[in-house]
N, C-alpha and C positions, 0 to 999 in steps of 0.2 A: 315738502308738499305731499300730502296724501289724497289728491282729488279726483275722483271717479268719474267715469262718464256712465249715465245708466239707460241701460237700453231700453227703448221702447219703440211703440209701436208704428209712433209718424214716419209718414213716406219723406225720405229725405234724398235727395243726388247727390251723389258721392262727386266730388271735382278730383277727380284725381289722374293727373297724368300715366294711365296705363303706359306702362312699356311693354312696345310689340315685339320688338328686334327677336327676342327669343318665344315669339308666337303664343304668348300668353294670352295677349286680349289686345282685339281690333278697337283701337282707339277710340274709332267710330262707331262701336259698338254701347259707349256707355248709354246706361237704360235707368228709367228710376227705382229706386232698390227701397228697403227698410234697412232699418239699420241691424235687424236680426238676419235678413239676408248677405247684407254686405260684410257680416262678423263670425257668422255661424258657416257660411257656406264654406267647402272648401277650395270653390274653383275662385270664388272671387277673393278668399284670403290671399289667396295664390297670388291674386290677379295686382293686391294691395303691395304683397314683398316686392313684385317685381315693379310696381311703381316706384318703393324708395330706392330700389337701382338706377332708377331713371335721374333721381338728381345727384349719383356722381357726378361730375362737372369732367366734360375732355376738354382739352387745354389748344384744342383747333382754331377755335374761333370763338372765343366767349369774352374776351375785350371791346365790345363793338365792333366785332366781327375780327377782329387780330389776335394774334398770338400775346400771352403776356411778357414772351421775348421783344414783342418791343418797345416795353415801356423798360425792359433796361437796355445793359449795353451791350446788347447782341445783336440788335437789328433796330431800323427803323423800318414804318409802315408806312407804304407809297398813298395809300387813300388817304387823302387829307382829313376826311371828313368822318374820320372814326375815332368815336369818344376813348381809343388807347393815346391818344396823344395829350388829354389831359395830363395823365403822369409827367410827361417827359418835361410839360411848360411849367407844373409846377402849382394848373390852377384848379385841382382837387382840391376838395376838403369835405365838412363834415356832412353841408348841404346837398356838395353833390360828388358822387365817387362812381369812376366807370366800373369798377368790380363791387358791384354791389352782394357781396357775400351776407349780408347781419339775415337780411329777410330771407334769401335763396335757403340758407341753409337753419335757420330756425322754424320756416313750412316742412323741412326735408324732417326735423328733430320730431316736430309734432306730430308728423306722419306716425314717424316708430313707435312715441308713448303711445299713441290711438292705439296700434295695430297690439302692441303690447300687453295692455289692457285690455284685451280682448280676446286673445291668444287663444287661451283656455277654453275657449267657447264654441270653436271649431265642431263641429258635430259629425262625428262618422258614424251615427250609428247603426246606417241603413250597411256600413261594411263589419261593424263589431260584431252583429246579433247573424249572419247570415253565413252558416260554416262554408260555404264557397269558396269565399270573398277574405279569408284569414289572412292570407300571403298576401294581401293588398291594403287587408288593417294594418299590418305591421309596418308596411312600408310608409303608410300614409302619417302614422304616429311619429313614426321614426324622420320622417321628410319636416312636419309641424313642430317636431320640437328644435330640428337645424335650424328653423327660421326665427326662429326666437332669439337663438345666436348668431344668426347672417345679420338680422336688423339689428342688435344690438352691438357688432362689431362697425355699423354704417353708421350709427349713433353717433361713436368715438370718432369714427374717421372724420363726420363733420363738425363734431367740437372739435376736434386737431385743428380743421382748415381755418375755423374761427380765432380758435385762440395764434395760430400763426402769425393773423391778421391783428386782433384786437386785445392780445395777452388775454388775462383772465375775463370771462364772461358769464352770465348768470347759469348754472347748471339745472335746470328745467327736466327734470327724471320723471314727472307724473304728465298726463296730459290735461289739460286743462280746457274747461267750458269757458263760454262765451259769458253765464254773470260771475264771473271771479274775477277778480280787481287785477290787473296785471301792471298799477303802475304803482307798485311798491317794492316788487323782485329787484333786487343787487346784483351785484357782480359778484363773482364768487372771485377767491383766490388765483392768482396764478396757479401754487401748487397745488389746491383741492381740483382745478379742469385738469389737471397734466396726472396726477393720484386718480383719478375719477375714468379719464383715459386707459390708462397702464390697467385699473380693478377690471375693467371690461374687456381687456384684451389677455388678460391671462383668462377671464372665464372664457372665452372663445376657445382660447387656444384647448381646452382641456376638453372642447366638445368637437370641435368640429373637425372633417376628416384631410387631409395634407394634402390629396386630390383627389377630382372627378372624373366620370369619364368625359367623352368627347363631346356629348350632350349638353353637359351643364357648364361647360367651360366658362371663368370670368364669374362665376360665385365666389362667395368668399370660403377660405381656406385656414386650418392652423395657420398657412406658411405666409398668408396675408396677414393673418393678429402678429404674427409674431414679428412682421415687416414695421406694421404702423409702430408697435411697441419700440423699435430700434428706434425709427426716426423720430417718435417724441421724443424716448432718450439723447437722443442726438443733438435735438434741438433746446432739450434743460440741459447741456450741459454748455452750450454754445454761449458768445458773448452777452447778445440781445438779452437772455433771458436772468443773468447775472449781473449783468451791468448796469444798473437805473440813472449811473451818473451824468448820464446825457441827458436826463430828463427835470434839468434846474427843476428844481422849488415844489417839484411834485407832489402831495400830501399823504399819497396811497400808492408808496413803492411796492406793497402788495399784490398789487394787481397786473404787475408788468415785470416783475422778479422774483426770483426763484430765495427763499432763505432756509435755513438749519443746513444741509451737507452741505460737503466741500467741494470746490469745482474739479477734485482730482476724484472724489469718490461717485463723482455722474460722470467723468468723461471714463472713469472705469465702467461702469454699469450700461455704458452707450458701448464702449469695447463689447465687452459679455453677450449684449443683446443679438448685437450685431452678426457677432461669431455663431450666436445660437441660429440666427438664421441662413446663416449659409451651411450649417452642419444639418439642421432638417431637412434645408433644401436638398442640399446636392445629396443625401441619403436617402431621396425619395424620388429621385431620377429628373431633378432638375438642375441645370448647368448650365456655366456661362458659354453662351450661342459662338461655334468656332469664327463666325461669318458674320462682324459688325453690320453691314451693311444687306443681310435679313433681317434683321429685328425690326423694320420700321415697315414693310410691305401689307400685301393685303392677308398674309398670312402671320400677320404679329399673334394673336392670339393663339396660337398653335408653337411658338416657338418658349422652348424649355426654358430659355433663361427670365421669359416673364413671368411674376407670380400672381399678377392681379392687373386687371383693367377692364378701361369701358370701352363697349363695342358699340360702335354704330351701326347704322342702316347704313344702306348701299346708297350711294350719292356721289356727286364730283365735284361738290360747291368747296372744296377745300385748295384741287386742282385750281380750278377757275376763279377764285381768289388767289392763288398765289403763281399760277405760271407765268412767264414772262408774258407784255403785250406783243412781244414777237409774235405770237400765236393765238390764231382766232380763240373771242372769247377770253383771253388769259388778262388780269387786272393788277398784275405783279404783286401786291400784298407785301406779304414780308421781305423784308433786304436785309440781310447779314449785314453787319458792319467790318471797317476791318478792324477795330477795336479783335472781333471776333476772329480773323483772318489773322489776325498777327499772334494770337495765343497759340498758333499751331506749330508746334517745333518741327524742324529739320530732321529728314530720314535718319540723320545722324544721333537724335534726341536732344541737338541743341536748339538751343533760344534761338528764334533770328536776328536779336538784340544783342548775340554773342558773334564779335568778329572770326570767332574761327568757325562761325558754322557753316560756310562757304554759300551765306543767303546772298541773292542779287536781284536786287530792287525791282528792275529791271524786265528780270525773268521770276517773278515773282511766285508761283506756285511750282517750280519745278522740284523737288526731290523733297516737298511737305510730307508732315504726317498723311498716312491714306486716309484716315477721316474727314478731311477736311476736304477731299472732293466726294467720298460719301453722304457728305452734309450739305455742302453750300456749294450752288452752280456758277460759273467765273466764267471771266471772259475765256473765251479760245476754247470752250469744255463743250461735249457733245452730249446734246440730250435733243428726246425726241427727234433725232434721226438728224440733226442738223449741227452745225455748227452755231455756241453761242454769241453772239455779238453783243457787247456790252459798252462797247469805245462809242463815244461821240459820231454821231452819224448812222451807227451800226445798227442791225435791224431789230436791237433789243437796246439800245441804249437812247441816250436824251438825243434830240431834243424832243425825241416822243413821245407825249402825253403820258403821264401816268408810269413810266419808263422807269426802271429801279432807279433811284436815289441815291446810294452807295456804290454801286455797280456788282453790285451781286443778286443771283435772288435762289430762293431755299429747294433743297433736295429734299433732305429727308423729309419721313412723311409722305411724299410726292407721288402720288404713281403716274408715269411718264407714258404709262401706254395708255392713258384715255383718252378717249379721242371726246373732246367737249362738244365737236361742232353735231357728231352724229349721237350727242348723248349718253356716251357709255359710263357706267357706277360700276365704283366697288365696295366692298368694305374698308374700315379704317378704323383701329384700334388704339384708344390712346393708353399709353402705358403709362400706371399708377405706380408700380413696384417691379423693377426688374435686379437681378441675383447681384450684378454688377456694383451698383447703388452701395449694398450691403459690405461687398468687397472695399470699397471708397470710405466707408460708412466707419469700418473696423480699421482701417489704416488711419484715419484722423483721428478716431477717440484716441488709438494704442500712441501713438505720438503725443499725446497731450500730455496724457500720465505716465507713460512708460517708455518714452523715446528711445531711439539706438534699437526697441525689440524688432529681430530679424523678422516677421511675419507682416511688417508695415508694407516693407520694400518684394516681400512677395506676393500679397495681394494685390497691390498698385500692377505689378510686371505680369499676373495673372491677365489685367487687361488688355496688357499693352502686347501680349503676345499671342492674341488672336491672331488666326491664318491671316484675314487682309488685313489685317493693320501690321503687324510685325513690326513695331519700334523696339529700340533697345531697352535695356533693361537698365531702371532707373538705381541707382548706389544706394547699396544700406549705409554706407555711409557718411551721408549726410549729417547736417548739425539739424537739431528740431525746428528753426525755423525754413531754414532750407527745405528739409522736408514738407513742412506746411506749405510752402509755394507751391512745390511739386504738386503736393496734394491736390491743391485749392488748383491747380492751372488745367490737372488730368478731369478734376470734374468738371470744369468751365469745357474741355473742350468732349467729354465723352459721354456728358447729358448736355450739350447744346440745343435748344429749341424742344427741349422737354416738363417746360415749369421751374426747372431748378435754380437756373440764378437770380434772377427777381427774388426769392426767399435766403438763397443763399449768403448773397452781399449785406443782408441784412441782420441775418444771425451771426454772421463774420464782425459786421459794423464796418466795414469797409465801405459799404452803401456813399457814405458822404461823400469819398475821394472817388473811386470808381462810375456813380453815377451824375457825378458833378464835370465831371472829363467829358469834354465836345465830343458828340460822334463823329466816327470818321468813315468816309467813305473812299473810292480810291475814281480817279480821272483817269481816263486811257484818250491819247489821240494817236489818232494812225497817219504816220508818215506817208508821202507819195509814193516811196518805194514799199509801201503794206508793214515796214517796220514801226513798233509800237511804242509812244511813252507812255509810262506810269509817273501819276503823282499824287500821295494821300493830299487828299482835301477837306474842311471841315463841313460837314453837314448840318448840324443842329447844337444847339449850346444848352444843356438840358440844365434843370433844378432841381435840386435833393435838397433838402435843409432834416436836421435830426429828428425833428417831429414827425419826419415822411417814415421812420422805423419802425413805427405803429400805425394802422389803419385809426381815422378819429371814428366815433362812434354815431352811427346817422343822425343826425342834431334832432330829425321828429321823433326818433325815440327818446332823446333826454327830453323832449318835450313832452312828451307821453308819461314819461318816470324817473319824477323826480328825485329817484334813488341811484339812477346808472351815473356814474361819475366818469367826465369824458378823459381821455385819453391824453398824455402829457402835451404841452405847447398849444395843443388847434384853440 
């Protein structure tokens, strides 16, 4: 497509979600513009980039208000009445879906081609022509032409989220007016979104600077192109994007799989990427954080091991969605399950499913990984100044309204010191990219194609030997599939309630066994003598069928275009 939008004169209002967080422009400020003003100027350019920052998505509360940990098997959600529990019963589809990604991020796409097409048009000339004012043209050139590569690195990032969702999708590079037909556009290839991806992230990476200062923190970065670039490789080289054979009788394996290379020459090329980013990173004074349990506070943005994220405003609605009803105001929200609680191996670095790892049922959190009270709050665990009670009767457990349902409820994330009733905010930073990830990233490709290489089992132990977590160090000796548990269980438990498994079990294909398994939750009753039983219990009987491996495509748009062909099974 080569369609222009031409400028003229009519007074139009711009609808566009300024973002203030970084004090560009008071929301409440929009005024009616021209479109020579809203294109040429350069505060309101400004005012445009930082709008399509605003549709990053943080992964807080954008399920109907839940986390997407709980429409898998990491937690369920105590509000009954929030549209994330579609997933888990099964009764999504194409009419109606709680993560309505196609629209969110196809406004976010249009935003860019606009602002794109218009670029050029930027007017500084009252700083060109005025020798004063030089050291201020330069910068201003120099800042306009970054933005060009900031939007067009946010481009890719919301074709990646799309295509995660919906494999291949139409690739929409011009912007397009209101009389041009839009219901003839296709779907492009699987590989032409994922090649279209990767073309826009090498041109990033060759423009834009490895870091900012303190100022513009959470722009994008080389060390962010070069992050998204890993994990699309990541994810062509993973099963989902290879395998269509789950998709009987489908007519357009095209569009949901990957064909010409070998699955050994992309899980090389997801190794390489991978490695590339952790050798920018950490050569540019970014490293993995010594101290797990900083990375999630109100100082996330500031810590080295993250490369890229969204920042919010100062608020506590994330608090008071998820603290315990023990505490005024607090509405429990997310509950760990112990699906989640059981992945967490013994200080020893055994399974608890291994007799010799001296687990007891019983005493059931005593000598776990330290993560796992970094993440998720348990009975008998001290937060906000008290003891938790979780057991039957207890001042955080049932029979109380609204009371966790597994009997856990979520730390990380959490800041513990606000106080809701007297209204106290903070910031909250959701993280998009951290160094770690990469680490995890490089150890799974190198095991696919290169098993036994000693560099698996030293970046896996890279994590595990942070100060508080201090687990042992996991054997290079392993057989490859061995290793892949390993792999698969360190990322289950060290991006917990960070967007990752919901995508993960599904690029694995594991999706159908793991999210087909009852959630569990654990019963505590407390003896007369204050001594405790445990007993896992089932919570929920959730639905996965292989069609749920792809998002279907919103049925009013194949109503709309009778060209988009929907997605296998719906």
């Amino acid at each position: 497509m080569n369609i222009k939008i031409k400028h003229t004169s009519i007074t139009i209002i711009f609808l566009l979600l300024f973002y203030s967080c970084e004090g560009y422009l008071d929301p409440e400020s929009m005024i009616e513009l021209t479109v020579d003003q809203a294109t040429k100027d350069y505060n309101y350019s400004k005012s445009r980039v930082a709008s399509i920052y605003s549709d990053i998505e943080s992964g807080f509360s954008n399920i109907g208000g839940a986390m997407l940990a709980s429409a898998s098997d990491e937690a369920e959600h105590a509000i009954e009445n929030s549209s994330v529990h579609y997933f888990n019963r099964g009764t999504w589809n194409q009419f109606y879906n709680p993560d309505n990604a196609w629209s969110h991020y196809y406004r976010a796409i249009s935003k860019v081609n606009q602002y794109l097409i218009a670029s050029d048009s930027i007017n500084l000339d009252r700083y060109k022509h005025n020798p004063s004012l030089q050291d201020a043209y330069r910068n201003y050139v120099e800042e306009i032409n970054r933005w060009e590569y900031e939007v067009r690195f946010l481009r890719a990032y919301f074709y990646f989220e799309l295509i995660k969702r919906y494999g291949g999708v139409p690739l929409i590079k011009e912007p397009i007016v209101f009389n041009n037909n839009l219901k003839t556009v296709p779907r492009n290839t699987l590989d032409e979104c994922i090649q279209f991806i990767l073309d826009e992230c090498d041109s990033t990476v060759a423009v834009l600077p490895v870091r900012y200062n303190s100022e513009e923190l959470g722009r994008v970065t080389k060390v962010a192109a070069l992050a998204l670039k890993s994990r699309v490789l990541l994810y062509a080289a993973s099963n989902l994007f290879n395998d269509p054979g789950w998709a009987t009788g489908y007519t357009s394996p095209e569009l949901i799989s990957l064909s010409g290379e070998s699955r050994e020459a992309r899980w090389e090329a997801a190794a390489e990427a991978a490695k590339e980013v952790i050798d920018v990173a950490e050569s540019n004074g970014y490293g993995l954080s010594v101290s797990y349990s900083s990375l999630f506070g109100p100082n996330t943005h500031t810590n080295n091991e993250v490369l890229f994220f969204r920042r919010e405003g100062n608020s506590n609605s994330f608090e008071r969605t998820n603290f315990s009803v023990g505490f005024d105001l607090g509405e429990s929200g997310t509950n760990p399950s112990q699906n989640l609680v059981d992945a967490y191996e013994m200080r020893n670095g055994k399974s608890i499913s291994d007799n010799a790892s001296g687990y007891n049922p019983q005493n059931p959190y005593l000598n776990r990984d330290p993560r796992l009270e970094m993440t998720i709050i348990r009975n008998n665990a001290q937060f906000k100044g008290r003891i938790i009670e979780t057991f039957e009767g207890g001042r955080d457990g049932p029979p109380i309204i609204r009371a966790t349902k597994t009997g856990y409820y979520l730390k990380k994330y959490v800041n513990e010191d606000l106080n809701l009733v007297t209204g106290q905010t903070s910031t909250h930073s959701w993280v998009i990219f951290r160094l770690s990830e990469f680490y995890l990233n490089y150890a799974e490709a190198l095991n696919e194609f290169d098993p036994g290489n000693s560099d698996i089992a030293i970046y896996i132990n890279k994590i595990r030997k942070r100060n508080d977590v201090g687990m042992p160090a996991v054997s290079s000796g392993l057989s490859q599939s061995q290793m892949r548990e390993r792999i698969y269980n360190e990322k289950r438990v060290e991006f917990a309630f960070e967007g990752h498994r919901f995508w993960d079990v599904r690029r694995w294909m594991n999706a159908g066994t793991l999210l087909s398994t009852p959630l569990l939750g654990v019963k505590i009753n407390r003896n007369p003598d204050y001594s405790l039983d445990y007993s896992v219990r089932e919570i929920e009987t959730r639905i996965f069928s292989p069609k749920m491996y792809l998002y279907p495509i919103p049925q009013n748009e194949i109503y709309i275009n009778k060209n988009l062909i929907q997605n296998p099974l719906w």
